[in-house]
N, C-alpha and C positions, 0 to 999 in steps of 0.2 A: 487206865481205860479212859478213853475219851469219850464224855457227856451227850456232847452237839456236835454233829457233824455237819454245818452246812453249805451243801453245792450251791452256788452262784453261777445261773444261766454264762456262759461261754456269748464272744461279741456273738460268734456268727448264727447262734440258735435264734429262729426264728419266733413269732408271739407264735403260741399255740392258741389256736381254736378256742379249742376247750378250757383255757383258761380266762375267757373275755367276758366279761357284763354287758349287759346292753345297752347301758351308755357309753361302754368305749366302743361297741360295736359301733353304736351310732355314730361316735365320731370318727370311724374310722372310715366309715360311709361317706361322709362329708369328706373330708379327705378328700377320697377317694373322687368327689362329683355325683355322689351316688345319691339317689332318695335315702332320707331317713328310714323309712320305713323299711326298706331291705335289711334291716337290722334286724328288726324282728324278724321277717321272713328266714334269714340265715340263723337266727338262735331257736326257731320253733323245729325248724331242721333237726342242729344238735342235740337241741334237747330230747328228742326222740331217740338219738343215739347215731346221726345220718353223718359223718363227718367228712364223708369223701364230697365235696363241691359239687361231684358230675353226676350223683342220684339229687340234689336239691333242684327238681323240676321246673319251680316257678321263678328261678333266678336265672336272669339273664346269664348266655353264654360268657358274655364277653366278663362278667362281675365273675361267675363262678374259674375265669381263669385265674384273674387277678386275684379270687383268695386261693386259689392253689398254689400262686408262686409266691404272692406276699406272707401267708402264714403258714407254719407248721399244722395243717390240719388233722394230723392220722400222728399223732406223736408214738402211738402203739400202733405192732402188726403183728395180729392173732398168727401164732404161729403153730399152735396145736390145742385144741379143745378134747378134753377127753371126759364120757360119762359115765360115774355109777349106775350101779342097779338101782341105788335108791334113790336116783334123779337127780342127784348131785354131778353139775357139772364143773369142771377145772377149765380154767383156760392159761394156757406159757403166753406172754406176749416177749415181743422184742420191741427193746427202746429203739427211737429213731434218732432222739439228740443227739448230736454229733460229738459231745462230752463223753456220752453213754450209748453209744450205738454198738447195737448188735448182745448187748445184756440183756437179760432176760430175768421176767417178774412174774408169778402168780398170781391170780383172782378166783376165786370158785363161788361160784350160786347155790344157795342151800332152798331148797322147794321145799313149802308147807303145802298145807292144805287154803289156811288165810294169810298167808304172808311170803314172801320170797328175798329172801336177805343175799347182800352180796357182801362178802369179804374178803376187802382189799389190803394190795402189799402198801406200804409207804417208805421202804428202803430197797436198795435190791442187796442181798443177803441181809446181816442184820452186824447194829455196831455192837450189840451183848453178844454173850457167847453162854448161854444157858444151856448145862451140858446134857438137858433132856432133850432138848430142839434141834430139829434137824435143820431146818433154817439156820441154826446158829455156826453149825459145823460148814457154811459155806462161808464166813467172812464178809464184811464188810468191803460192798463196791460203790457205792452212794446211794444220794439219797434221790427219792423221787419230786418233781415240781408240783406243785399244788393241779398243773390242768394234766400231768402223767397218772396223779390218782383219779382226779375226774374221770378221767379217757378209759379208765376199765368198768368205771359203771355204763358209762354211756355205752361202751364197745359189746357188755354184755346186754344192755336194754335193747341193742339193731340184733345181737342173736338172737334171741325172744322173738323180736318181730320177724324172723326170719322163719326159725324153726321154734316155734309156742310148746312147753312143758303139756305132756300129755296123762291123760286120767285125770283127779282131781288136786292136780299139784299148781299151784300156783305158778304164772307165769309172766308177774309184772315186779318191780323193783318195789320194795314196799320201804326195809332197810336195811342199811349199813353199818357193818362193824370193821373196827380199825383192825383187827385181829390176824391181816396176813402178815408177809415176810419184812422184815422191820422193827425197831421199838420205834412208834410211831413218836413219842415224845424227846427224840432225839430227832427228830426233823420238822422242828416247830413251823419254820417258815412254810413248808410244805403242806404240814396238816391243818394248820392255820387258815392257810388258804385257800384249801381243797377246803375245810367245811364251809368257808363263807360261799363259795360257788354251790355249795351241795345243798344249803338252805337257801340261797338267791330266790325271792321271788318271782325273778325274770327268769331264773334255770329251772333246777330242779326240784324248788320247794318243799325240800322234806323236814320236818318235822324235829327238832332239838330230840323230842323223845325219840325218836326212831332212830339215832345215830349214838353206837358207841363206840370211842376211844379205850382202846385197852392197851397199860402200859405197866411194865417189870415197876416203876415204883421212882422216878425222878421226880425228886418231889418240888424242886422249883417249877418247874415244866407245869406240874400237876396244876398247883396254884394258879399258875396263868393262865390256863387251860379253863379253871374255874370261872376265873375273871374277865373271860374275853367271848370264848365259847363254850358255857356248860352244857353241856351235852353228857349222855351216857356214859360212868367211868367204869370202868373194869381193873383190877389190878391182879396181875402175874403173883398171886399169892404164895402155893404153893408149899412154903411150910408157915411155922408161926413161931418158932425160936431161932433167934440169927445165928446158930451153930450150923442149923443143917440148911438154912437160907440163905446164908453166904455161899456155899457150895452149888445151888439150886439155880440160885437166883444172884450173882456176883454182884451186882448195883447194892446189893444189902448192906456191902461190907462200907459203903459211903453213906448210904441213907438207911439204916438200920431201922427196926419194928419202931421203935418206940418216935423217929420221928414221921414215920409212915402213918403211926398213929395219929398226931398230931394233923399231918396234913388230911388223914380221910375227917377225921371231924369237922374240920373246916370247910370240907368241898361243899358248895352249893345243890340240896335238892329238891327240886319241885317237891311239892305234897305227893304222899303217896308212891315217892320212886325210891330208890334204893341201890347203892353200890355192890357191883359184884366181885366179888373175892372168887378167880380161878384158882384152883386144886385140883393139879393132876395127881393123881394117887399110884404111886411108884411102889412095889412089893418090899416090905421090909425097909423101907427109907421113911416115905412120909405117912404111913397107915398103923402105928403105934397108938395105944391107949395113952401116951407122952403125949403125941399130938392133939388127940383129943383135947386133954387139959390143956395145950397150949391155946387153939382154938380159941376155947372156952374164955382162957384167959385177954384174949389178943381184941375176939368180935364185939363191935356193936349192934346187935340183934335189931334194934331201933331201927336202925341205918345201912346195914348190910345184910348181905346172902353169901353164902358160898354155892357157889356151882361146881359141883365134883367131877369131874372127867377122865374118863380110859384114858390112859396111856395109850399113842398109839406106836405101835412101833418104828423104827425105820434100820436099815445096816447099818450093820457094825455097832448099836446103839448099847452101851454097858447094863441096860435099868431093863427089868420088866415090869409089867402092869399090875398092879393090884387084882385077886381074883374076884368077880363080878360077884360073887357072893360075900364077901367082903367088902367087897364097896358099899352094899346095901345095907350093912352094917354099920359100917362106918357113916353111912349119912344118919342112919338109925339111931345110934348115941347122939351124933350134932343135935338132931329134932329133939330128946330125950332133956337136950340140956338149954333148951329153949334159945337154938341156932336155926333159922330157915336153911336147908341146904335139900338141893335137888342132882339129880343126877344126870348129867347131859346124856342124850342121844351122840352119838359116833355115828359122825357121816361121811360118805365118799372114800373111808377105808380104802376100798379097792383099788384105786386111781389116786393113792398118796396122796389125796382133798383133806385130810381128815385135821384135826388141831397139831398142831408142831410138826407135821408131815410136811409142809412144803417145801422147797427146797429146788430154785431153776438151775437150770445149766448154767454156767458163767458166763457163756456165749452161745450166741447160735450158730450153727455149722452149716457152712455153706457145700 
């Protein structure tokens, strides 16, 4: 199994947009003979989510050609959005890089009442193959650029302002989790990068807190991840003895519990915050009073949560869900043994949004 998979931009891919800071902007203005200040003008744009040059109104004609031809600005093209009942929307993009053109990657928007999270892909299909994930049953096709992960929040923040979440749902980007198609920490250089654009005070300045990485358990990756950008960590838990976790979660079988263990003690966290431990709950696999004990054995209560999760289904899938009165159980011993564990809400069910559900076309069909 291979760890890192990292794409290197191809000569003839252009700079994307959406991967620029506003001092290269600037310098690229200068370059260019352009005022400084058009920098800003073109990043106050993007950062809105505008990436097409020819809605950026107050930028000259003759500048908004010369970024259409000099940069890749539309690196995604929405190529189908579709919405739940319960206001969860999906969106299929297609890549434009000429490496990866015409692949296809998931994003979906999850509407609160205070908050509106987007969860994005960082690989297209994924380099595990975790045999609950539907994601995983598509193979690996690469990995995404750091302004390819940008380009689905921005491309979802121009939907918003296009068509605004309606009733009391939330309809602004508040945050970000790493958690679509991908193990996001087998594409360092990518997620690397996308976070420093996603916290940029010149872009999107969101928040360390407001951003979580969620990954199956690499735990060099993890460290550095610590060390460079801590941000929110998530780990693909799942069970908590490496017999039925190698199975579950095959990265085990190289980074086993016990140095998973190691590495979450180490992770860096703010006062007050706390790592989350996913647990899909599988019928007859990982929902044993075994488990339980393993749990018990495995958590730092201090320091972590578990987040329970439906199984959701997908074709052909071997596993079914734990029953929902069951679950409630099983979080009920965790709490009993002095484990925080809550039960996620299942969203977007219906439009295959839901957790492990994703899953694009290989290609788009013309």
């Amino acid at each position: 199994m291979t760890e890192t998979m990292v794409t290197k931009p191809a000569s003839q891919d252009l700079v994307q947009l959406s991967a620029l800071t506003l001092p290269a902007l600037q310098h690229l203005m200068e370059a260019w003979g352009q005022p400084k200040f058009r920098a800003k003008q073109v990043l106050d744009w993007r950062n809105k989510g505008i990436l097409d040059p020819v809605e950026m109104k107050n930028i000259p004609e003759a500048l908004r050609d010369r970024l259409s031809s000099s940069l890749m600005c539309q690196p995604l093209r929405l190529v189908r959005r579709e919405c739940s009942r319960d206001g969860t929307r999906k969106y299929v993009f297609a890549l434009n890089r000429p490496r990866l053109a015409g692949k296809m990657v998931e994003a979906v928007f999850i509407p609160e009442e205070k908050r509106g999270t987007v969860c994005i892909s960082s690989q297209v299909g994924c380099v595990l193959d975790c045999p609950f994930c539907h994601t995983g049953t598509q193979g690996f096709e690469g990995n995404l650029s750091p302004g390819e992960i940008v380009a689905q929040v921005l491309m979802i923040k121009a939907d918003l302002l296009h068509e605004p979440m309606t009733g009391d749902l939330h309809d602004g980007v508040t945050h970000i989790v790493y958690m679509g198609m991908g193990e996001p920490m087998a594409n360092e250089e990518g997620v690397h990068g996308s976070l420093a654009l996603l916290m940029d005070e010149d872009g999107l300045k969101l928040s360390r807190r407001r951003i979580t990485v969620s990954t199956s358990g690499l735990i060099p990756q993890i460290d550095r991840l610590g060390q460079v950008h801590p941000v929110n960590l998530a780990i693909s838990l799942h069970a908590a003895m490496d017999d039925k976790r190698n199975v579950l979660v095959p990265i085990n079988r190289k980074y086993p519990l016990t140095q998973l263990r190691h590495c979450l003690d180490n992770y860096p966290l703010p006062t007050q915050r706390h790592i989350t431990l996913e647990y899909v709950l599988l019928d007859g696999v990982n929902d044993q009073p075994e488990d339980i004990a393993a749990l018990r054995r495995f958590v730092n209560p201090e320091r972590e949560r578990i987040n329970l999760i439906q199984f959701n289904p997908y074709p052909g899938s071997p596993y079914r869900g734990t029953p929902k009165e069951h679950m409630s159980k099983f979080a009920q011993d965790l709490i009993s043994k002095g484990i925080r564990a809550t039960l996620r809400r299942s969203r977007g069910q219906d439009i295959m949004a839901a957790c492990g559900q994703l899953k694009a076309e290989t290609r788009e069909v013309s």
